[in-house]
N, C-alpha and C positions, 0 to 999 in steps of 0.2 A: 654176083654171088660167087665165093670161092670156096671151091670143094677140097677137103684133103682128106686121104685114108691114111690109116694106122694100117701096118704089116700086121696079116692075118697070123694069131698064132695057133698052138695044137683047143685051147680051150672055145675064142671067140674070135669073133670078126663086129668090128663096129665103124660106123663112117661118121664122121665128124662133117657138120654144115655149120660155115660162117653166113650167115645171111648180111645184108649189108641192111640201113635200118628203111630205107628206101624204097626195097623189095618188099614181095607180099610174103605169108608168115608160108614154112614149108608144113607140107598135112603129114604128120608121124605115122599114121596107118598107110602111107602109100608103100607101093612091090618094094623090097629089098633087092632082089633080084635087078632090075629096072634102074634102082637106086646105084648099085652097086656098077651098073655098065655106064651107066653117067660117068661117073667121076673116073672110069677107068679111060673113057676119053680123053682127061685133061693130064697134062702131067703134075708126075708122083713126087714130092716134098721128099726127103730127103728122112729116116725114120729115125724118130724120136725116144729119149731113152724112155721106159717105161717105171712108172712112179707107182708107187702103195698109195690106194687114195685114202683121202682123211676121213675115215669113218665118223666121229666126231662131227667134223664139219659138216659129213652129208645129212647126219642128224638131227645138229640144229639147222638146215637149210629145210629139213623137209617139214621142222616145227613152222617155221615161218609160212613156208607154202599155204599148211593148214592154216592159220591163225587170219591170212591174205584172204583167202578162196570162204571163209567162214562169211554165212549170210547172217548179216545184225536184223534181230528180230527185237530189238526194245530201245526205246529212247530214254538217253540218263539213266540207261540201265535197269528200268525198274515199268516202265511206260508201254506197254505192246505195241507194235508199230504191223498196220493193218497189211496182210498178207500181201493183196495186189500193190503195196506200196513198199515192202523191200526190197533191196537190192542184189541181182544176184554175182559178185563178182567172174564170173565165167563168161556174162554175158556183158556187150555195149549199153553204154546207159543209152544212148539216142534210140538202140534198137527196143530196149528194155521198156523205157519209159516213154516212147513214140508220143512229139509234140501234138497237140489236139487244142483245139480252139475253146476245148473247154477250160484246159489248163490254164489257156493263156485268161481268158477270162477271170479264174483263179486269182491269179497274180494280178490282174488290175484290180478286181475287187479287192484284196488285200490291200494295195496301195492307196487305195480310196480311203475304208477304213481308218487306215493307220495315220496318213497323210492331215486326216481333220484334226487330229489334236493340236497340229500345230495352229491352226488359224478361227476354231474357237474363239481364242479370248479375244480377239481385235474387236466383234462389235458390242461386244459386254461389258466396255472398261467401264461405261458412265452406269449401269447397272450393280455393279461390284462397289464402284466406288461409294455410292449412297447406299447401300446395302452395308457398308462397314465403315462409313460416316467420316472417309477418308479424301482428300483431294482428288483429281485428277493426275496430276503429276506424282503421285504417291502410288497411284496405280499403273501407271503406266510405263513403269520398270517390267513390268511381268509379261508381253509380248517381247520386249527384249531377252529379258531371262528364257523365254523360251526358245527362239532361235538363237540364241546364246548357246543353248545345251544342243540345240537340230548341229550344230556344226563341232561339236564335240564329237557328239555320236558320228558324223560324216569323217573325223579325223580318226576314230580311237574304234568304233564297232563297225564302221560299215567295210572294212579293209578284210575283215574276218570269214569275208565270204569264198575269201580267195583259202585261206586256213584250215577251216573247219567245214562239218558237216551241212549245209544250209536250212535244212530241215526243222534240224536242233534247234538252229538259233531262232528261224524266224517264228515257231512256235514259244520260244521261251520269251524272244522280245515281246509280241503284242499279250502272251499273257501277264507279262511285269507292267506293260501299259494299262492295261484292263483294270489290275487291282489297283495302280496307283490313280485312275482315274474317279475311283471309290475317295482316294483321299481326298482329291481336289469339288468331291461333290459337298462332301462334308467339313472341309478346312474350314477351321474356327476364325479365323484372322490373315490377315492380308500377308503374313509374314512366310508360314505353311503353304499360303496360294504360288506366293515365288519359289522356295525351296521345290516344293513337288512337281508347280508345271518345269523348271529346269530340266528336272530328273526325267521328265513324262518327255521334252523335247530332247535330250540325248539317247533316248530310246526308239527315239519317232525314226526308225532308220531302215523298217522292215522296204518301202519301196526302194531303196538305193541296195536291199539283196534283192529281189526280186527284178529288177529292169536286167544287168549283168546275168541274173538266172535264165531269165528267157531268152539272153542273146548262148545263151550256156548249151540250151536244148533245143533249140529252133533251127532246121537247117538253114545252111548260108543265102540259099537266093532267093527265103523267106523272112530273113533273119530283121529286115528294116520293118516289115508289116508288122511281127511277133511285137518290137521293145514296141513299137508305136501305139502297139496296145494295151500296151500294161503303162505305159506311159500316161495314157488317154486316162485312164484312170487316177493316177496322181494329180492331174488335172481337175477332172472332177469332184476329187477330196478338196480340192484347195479352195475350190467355186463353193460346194456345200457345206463345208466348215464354217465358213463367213458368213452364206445364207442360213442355216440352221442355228449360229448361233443368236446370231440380231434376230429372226423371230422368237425364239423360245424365251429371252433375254426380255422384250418387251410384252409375250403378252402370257411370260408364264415368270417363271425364277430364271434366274443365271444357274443355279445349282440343277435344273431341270436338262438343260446341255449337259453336262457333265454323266448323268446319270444314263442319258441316251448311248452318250460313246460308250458308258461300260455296256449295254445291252448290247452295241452293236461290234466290241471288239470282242465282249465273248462267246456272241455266234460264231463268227468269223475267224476265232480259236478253233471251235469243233471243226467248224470244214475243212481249214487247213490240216487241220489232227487226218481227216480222212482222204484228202486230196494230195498231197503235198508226198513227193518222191523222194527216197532217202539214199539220194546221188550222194556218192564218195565222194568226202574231200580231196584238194585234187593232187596231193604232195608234190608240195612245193620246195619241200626243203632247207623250208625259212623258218628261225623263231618270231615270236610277235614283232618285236625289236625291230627284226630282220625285215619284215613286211612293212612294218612303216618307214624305216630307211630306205624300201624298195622307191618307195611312192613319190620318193626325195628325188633319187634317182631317173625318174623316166621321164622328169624336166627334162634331164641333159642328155636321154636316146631318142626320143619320139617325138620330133619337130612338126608330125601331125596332131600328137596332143597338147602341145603347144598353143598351136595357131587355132584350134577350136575353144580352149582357156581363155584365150585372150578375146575372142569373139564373142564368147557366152561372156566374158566376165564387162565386158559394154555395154551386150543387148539386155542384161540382168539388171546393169545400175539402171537405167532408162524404164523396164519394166514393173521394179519397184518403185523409184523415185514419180512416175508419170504417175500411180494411182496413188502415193500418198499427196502428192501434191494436187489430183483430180478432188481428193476429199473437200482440199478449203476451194479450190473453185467450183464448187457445184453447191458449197454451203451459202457461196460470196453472190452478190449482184452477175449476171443478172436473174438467177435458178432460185439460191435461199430454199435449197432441198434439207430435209432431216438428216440424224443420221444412218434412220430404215429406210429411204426413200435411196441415200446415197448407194448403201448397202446391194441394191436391189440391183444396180448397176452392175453389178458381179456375176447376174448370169448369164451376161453378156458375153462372158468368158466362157461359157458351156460348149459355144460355136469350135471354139477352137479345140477342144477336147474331143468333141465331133468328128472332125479334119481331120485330127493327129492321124488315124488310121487309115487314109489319102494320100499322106503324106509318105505313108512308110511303103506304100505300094510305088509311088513314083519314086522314092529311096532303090528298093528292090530291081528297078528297071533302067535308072538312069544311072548316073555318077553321082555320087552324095553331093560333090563338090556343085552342083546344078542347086542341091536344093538348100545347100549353106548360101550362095549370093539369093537365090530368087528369095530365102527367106527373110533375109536385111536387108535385101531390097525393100521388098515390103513394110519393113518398119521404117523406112527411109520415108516412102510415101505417108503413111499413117504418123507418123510425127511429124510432118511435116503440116499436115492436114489438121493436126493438134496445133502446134503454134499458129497456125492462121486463124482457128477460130474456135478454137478451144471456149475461148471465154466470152463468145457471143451468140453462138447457135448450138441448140444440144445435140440436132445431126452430127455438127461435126467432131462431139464428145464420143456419139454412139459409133460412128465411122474411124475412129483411132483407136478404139477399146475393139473393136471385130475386126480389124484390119491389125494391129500390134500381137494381137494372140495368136491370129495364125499363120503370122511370118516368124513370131518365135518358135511356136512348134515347129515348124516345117527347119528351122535350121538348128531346131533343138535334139528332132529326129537322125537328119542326116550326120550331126557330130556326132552322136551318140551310137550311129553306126560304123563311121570311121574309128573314131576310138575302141569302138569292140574288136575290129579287125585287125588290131595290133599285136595282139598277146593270147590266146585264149585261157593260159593259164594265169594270167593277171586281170582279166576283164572286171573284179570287183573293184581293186585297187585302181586301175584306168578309171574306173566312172567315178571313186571316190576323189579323186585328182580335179577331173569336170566340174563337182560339184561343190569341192572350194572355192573355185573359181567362179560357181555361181552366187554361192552365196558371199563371197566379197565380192562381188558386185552390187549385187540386192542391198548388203549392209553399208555400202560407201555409195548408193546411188542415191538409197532413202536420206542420206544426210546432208550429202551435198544438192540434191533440186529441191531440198526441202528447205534449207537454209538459202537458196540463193530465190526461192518466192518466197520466204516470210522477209528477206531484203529488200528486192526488186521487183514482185512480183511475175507476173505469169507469161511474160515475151521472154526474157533474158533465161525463164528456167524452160520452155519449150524450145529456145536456141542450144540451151544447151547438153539437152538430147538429143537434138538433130547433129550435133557436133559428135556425142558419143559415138549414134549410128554410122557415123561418115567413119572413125577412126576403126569401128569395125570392119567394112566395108575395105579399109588399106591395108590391114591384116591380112584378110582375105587375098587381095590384090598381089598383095607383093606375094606370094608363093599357091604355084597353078596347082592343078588340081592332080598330077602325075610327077611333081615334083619329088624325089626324095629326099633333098638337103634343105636346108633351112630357109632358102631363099631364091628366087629364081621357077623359070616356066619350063624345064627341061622337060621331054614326055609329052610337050605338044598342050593344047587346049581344048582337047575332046570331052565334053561330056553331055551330051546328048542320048549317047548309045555307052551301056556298058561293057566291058569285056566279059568274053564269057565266062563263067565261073567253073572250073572244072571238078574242083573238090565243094560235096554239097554235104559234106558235116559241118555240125556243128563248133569243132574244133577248126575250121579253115578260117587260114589269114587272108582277110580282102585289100589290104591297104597294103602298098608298096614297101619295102623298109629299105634301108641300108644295107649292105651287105659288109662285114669289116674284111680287109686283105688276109686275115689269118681264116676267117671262115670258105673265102673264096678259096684258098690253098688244101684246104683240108676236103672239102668237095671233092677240087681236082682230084688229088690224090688216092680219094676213096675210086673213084671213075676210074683210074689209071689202073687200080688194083682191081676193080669188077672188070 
């Protein structure tokens, strides 16, 4: 910190404090007196000529202050936003809005919710389709169209987290889902069912603000337990999406699903209306444009978001491709299951939903990088255990469906905490980055094992899982877990025990970065002058 006074004249006496941004903030009510024997210990700057200040200027400065410091009491302007849930800008949001296990709860319910629209229609196509006396393959553009539009939304809405208020949005997204989900109860014809599920999956985007949100508010050396949990819940939408809609589909209507999600998105509207904290956007400094350029960009700074893209985007093709291709062998010799019988297989995936929050506590304790290999490990074993007997014992169908789920969480967890620890002011952008790469994976995984078993059937496409796993597993390899350049084990191979974390906001970077030679210089420089 570097002190300078101004020469005392006959009217006033004022002292001037640089603080460097480093230092803690100085208290304006401390002794002047006090004040004024400090700085008389250091030496005196040399006296500067004295300037008329800009009245004007201090005017419009003090308009802004007010406009800054103003607490927002309504949404879209028109909306009240419930007292314990404004913001008060004089105060810390962490201190303000103090993480709570119910919140996070919040946020996973949310993402549960939200999360089912997308996986609905998978066990309803053969229901739709005789329902409006159309093919198979006429229907079956419309789970496409719909994660067609989930990855819209992941490129163009879920970036906005980082922009805008998140409050706003995720209230405005699932009520746009809610009504459009009225459409899809009521669509007249097959053609409506594509147009509006698209529009219902580019909207489907409220758990991709809410995972980034919880890493937003959660302190750091809780921060792996907090996404695990709101994660856990996305999980769970994905398992009860499928399961509720293949029952209601057989033993009620398909339009009877649809009707449920709007009951259960416009609950889940109100709580969020009274739950949900209206944390400032975080200025950034970016237009739209600018933010999705950003996203372009962190390819080529962040060699840890990198190498977790490339990991998810293997363990993704594999974990799509393994249960679309699970579907015809459990339909084939020697099983000849339905397809509510096959269906039912899905909540087999609850287990790992379960875990996810197991998962985030060994995150919080160890080195992430522990729980990226132990968790591809795991699907190393579980695929492996699928190609051996995948298509002869159903044990060894039910031991690669509980074993594959929860070595992708556990290394879905730990990326997902590396990547937050990058950037605090990019963390939406960072996961929407992730989940490109998830979803090209999911969408190149389901086409390629599913074409190489309607080819070759079920050895060559369980080989060639085990083959993705493996090229995860060398991503991994080639770059350690303390590295900070793109390749290589620099930093040793420690990850058993964490370091310890000393800054426990929720703004603190956990993950190593780069440091460029101009930031190092300007460091120095600041030191040199404190």
């Amino acid at each position: 910190m570097a002190v300078h006074t101004e020469p005392a004249n006959s009217d006033s006496q004022s002292t001037v404090v640089d603080v460097d941004r480093s230092s803690s903030m100085v208290n304006p009510s401390a002794d002047p007196e006090s004040a004024s024997a400090s700085a008389s210990a250091l030496p005196l700057p040399l006296p500067q000529p004295q300037t008329q200040p800009n009245t004007e200027g201090e005017e419009q400065e003090n308009v802004n202050v007010e406009v800054e410091t103003k607490i927002r009491k309504r949404d879209y302007g028109f909306l009240p936003i419930p007292k314990n849930r404004r913001h008060d800008p004089h105060k810390k949001v962490d201190e303000e809005f103090g993480f709570t296990w119910k919140m996070n709860l919040v946020f996973a319910f949310a993402a549960t919710v939200s999360v089912m629209n997308l996986y609905y229609i998978q066990p309803m196509l053969v229901a739709i389709a005789s329902d409006f006396s159309v093919s198979h393959s006429r229907i079956s553009s419309i789970p496409t169209l719909v994660q067609g539009g989930y990855g819209t939304g992941i490129i163009f809405i879920s970036p906005l987290g980082d922009l805008v208020r998140r409050r706003q949005l995720v209230l405005l997204l699932i009520l746009l889902t809610t009504i459009l989900s009225i459409g899809l109860a009521l669509a007249p014809s097959v053609a409506v069912l594509e147009g509006i599920s698209f529009v219902v999956g580019m909207l489907t985007v409220t758990p991709q603000i809410c995972i980034p949100w919880t890493a937003d508010l959660a302190p750091a050396n809780k921060r792996a337990t907090a996404m695990s949990i709101t994660l856990s819940g996305l999980i769970f939408g994905l398992v009860l999406g499928r399961v509720l809609g293949g029952i209601l589909s057989r033993f009620g209507s398909w339009r009877d699903t649809y009707w449920l999600a709007v009951g259960l998105q416009g609950c889940m509207t109100v709580i969020l209306y009274f739950t949900l904290p209206d944390t400032p956007d975080k200025k950034i400094g970016l237009s739209y444009f600018g933010v999705l350029w950003s996203m372009a960009k962190f390819f080529t700074m962040y060699p840890t978001l990198v190498q977790a893209c490339l990991v998810s985007l293997f363990s993704s093709a594999v974990f799509a491709g393994f249960w679309t291709s699970l579907t015809f062998v459990l339909n084939n010799s020697p099983y000849h299951y339905n397809s509510f019988e096959i269906g039912l297989f899905g909540l087999l995936g609850l287990i790992g939903a379960i875990l996810a929050p197991q998962w985030g506590r060994l995150v919080d304790r160890t080195h992430p990088y522990l729980g990226q290999i132990s968790g591809i490990s795991i699907n190393m074993i579980s695929m492996i255990v699928a190609l051996v007997g995948a298509d002869k014992n159903i044990s060894a169908v039910c031991i690669a469906i509980v074993g594959y789920d929860m070595g992708q969480q556990l290394a879905q967890v730990s990326s997902s905490y590396r990547i937050a620890g990058l950037d605090p002011k990019a963390r939406a952008r960072l996961n929407g980055c992730s989940l490109l790469a998830v979803f090209a994976g999911q969408t190149s995984g389901t086409a390629i094992l599913t074409h190489i078993y309607n080819t070759h059937g079920w050895k060559p496409t369980g080989g060639t899982a085990v083959a993705f796993i493996g090229a995860a597993l060398v991503v991994l390899f080639v770059r350690g877990p303390h590295e900070i350049g793109w390749i290589g084990w620099h930093g040793g191979g420690q990850i058993l025990k964490k370091e310890k974390i000393t800054d426990l906001s929720p703004e603190a970077i956990t993950e190593k970065l780069r440091v460029k030679k101009k930031e190092k210089e300007k460091e120095k420089g600041d030191g040199q002058q404190v």
